[in-house]
Chimera marker file (.cmm) of the C-alpha trace (Angstrom):
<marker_set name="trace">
<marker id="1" x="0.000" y="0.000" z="0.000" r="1" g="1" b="0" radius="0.5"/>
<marker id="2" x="2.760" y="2.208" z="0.898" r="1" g="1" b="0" radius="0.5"/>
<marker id="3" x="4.970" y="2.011" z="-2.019" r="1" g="1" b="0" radius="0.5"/>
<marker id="4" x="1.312" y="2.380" z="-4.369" r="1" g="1" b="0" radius="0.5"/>
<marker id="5" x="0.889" y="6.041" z="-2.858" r="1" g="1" b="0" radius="0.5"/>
<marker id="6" x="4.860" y="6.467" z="-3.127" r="1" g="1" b="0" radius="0.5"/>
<marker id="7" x="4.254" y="6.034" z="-7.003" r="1" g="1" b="0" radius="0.5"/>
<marker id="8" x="0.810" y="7.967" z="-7.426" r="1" g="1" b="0" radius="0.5"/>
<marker id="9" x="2.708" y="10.858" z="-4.917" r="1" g="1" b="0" radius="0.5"/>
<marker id="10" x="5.450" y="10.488" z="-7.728" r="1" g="1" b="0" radius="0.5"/>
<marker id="11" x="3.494" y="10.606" z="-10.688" r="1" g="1" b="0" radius="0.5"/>
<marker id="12" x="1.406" y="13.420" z="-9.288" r="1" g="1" b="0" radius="0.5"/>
<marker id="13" x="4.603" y="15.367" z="-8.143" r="1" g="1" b="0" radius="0.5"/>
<marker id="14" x="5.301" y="14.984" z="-12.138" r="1" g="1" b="0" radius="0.5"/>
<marker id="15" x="2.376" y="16.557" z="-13.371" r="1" g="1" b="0" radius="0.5"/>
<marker id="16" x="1.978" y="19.184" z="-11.183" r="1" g="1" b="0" radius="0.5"/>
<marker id="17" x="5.526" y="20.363" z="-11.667" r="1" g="1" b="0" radius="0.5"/>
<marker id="18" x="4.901" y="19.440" z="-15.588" r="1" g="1" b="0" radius="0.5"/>
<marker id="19" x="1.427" y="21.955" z="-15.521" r="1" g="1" b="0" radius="0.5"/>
<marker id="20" x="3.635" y="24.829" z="-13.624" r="1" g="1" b="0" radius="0.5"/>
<marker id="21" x="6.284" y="24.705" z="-16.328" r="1" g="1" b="0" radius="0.5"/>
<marker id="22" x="4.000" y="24.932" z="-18.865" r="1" g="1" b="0" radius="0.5"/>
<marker id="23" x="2.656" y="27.700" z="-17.147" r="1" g="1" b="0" radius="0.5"/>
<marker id="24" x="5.229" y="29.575" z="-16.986" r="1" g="1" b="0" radius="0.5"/>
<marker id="25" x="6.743" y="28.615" z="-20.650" r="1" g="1" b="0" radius="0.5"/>
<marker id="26" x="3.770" y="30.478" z="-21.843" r="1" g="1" b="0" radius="0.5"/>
<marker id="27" x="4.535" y="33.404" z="-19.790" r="1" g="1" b="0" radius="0.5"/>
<marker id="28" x="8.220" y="33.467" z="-20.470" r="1" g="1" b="0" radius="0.5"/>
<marker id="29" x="6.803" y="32.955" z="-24.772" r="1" g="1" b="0" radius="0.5"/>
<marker id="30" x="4.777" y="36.033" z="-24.115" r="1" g="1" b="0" radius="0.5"/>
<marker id="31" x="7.027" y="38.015" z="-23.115" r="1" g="1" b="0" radius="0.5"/>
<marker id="32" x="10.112" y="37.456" z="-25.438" r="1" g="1" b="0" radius="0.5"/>
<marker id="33" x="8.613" y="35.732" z="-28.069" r="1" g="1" b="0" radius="0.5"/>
<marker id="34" x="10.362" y="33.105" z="-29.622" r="1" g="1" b="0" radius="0.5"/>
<marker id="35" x="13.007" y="33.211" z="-27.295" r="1" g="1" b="0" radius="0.5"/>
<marker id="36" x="11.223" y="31.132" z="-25.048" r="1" g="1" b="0" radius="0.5"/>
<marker id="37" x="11.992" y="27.981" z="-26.562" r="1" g="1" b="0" radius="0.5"/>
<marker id="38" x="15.100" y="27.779" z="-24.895" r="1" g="1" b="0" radius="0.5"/>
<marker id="39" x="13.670" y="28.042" z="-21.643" r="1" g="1" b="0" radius="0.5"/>
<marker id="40" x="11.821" y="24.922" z="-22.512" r="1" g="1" b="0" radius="0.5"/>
<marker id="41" x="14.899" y="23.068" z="-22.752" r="1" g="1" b="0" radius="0.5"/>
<marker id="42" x="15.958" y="24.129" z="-19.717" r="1" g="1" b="0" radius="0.5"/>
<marker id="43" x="12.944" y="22.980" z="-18.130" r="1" g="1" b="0" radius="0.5"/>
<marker id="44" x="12.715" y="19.707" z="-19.376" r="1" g="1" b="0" radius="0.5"/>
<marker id="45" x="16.289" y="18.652" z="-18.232" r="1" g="1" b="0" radius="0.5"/>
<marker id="46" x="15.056" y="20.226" z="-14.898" r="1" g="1" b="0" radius="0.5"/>
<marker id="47" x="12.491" y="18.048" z="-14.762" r="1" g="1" b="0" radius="0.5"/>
<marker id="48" x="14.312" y="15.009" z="-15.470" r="1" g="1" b="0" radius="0.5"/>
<marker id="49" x="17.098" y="16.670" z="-12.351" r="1" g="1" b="0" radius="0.5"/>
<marker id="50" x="14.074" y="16.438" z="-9.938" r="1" g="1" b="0" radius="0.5"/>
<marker id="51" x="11.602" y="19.115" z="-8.335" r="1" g="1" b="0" radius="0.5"/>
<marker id="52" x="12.724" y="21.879" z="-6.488" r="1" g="1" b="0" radius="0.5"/>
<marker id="53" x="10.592" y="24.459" z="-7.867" r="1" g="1" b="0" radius="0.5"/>
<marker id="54" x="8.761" y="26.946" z="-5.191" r="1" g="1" b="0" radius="0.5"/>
<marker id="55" x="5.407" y="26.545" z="-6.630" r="1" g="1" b="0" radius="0.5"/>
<marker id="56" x="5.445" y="22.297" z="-6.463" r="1" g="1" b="0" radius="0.5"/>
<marker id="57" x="7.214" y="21.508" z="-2.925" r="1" g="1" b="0" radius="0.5"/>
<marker id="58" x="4.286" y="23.301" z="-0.658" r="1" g="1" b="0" radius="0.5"/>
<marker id="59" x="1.618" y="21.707" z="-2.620" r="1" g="1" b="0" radius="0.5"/>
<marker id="60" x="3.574" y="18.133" z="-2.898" r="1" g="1" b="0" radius="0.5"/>
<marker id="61" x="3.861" y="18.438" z="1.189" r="1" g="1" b="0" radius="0.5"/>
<marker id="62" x="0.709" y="19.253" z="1.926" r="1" g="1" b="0" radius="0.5"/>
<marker id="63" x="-0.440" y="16.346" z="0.013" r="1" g="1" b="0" radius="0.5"/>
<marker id="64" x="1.935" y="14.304" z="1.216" r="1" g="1" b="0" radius="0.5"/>
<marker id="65" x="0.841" y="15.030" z="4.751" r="1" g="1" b="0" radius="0.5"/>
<marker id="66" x="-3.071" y="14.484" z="4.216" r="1" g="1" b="0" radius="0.5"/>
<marker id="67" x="-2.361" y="11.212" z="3.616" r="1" g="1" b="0" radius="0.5"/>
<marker id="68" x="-0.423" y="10.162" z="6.385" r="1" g="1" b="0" radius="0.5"/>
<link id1="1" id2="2" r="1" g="1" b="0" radius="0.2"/>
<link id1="2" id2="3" r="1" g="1" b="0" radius="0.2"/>
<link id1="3" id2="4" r="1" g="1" b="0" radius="0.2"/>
<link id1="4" id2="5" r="1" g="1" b="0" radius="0.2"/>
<link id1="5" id2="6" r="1" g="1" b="0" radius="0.2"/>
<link id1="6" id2="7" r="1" g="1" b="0" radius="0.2"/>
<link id1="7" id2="8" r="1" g="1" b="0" radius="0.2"/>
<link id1="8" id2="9" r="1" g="1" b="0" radius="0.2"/>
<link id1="9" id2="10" r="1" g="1" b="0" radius="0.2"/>
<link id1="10" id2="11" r="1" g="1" b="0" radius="0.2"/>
<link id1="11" id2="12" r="1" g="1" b="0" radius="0.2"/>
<link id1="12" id2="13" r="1" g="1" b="0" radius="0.2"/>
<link id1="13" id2="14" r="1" g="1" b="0" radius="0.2"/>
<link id1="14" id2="15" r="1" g="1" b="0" radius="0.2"/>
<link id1="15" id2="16" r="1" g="1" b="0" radius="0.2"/>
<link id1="16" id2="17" r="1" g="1" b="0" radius="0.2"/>
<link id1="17" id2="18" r="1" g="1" b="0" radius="0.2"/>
<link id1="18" id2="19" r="1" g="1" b="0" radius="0.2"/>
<link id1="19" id2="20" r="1" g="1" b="0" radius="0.2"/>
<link id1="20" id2="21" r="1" g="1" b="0" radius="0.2"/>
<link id1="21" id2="22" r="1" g="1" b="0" radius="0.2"/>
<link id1="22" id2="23" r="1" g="1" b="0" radius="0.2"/>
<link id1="23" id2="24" r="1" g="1" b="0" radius="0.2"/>
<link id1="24" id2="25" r="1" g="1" b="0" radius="0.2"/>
<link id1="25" id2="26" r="1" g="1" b="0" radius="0.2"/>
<link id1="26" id2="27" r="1" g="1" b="0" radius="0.2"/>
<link id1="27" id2="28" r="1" g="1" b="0" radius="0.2"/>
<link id1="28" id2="29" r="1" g="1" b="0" radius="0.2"/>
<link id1="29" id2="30" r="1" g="1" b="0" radius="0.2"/>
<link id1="30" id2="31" r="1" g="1" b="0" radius="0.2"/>
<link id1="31" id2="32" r="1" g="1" b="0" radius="0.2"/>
<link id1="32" id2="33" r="1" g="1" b="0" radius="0.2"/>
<link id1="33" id2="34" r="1" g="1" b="0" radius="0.2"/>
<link id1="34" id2="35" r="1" g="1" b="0" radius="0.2"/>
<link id1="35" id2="36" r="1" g="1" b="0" radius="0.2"/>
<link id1="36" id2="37" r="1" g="1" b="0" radius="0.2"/>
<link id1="37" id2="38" r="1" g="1" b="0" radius="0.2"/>
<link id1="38" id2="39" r="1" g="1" b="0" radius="0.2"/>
<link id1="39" id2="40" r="1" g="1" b="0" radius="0.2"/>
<link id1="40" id2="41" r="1" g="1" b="0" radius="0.2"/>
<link id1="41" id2="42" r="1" g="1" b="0" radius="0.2"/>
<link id1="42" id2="43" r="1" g="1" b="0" radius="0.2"/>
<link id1="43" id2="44" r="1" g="1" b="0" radius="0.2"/>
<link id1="44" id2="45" r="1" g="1" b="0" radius="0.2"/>
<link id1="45" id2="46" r="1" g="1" b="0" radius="0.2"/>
<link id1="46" id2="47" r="1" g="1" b="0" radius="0.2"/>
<link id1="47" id2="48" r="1" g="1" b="0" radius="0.2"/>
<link id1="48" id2="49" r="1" g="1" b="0" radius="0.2"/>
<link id1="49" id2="50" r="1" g="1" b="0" radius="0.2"/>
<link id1="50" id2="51" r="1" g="1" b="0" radius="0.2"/>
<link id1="51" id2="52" r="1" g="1" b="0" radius="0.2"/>
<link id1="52" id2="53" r="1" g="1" b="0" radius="0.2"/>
<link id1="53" id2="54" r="1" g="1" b="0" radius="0.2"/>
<link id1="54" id2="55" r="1" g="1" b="0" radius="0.2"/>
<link id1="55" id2="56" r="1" g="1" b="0" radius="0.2"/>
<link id1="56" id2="57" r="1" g="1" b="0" radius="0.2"/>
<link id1="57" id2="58" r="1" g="1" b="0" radius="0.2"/>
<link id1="58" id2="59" r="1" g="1" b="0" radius="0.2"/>
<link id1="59" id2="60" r="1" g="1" b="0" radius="0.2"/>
<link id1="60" id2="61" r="1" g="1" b="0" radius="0.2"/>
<link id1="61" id2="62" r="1" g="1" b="0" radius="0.2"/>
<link id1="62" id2="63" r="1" g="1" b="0" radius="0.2"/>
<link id1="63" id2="64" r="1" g="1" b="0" radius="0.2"/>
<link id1="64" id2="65" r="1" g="1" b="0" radius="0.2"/>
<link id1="65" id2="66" r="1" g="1" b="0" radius="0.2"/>
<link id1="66" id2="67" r="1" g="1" b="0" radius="0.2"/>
<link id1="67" id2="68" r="1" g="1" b="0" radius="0.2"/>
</marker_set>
């Protein structure tokens, strides 16, 4: 049971972090135009580094704690 919310925690942790990069790929496109491509790069090797982004921690540990 434990390790079966370990991996929906881990896939959710993904998609979260996945739906604030897009986010903010759209803001980043908005404001320089093209230029923003190379931000997406940068986020998808982040990605792949693991999540340390501000907006995905506090929602990952509050979620994290409701189910403990």
């Amino acid at each position: 049971h434990r390790q079966s919310c370990i991996a929906i925690l881990r896939e959710l942790a993904a998609s979260t972090h996945a739906r604030n990069l897009r986010k903010r790929e759209r803001q980043n496109e908005e404001e320089r135009g093209e230029g923003g491509r190379n931000k997406r790069r940068e986020a998808e090797t982040f990605l792949h580094k693991g999540c340390q982004d501000a907006d995905c921690i506090p929602q990952m540990h509050a979620l994290t704690q409701s189910l403990l």
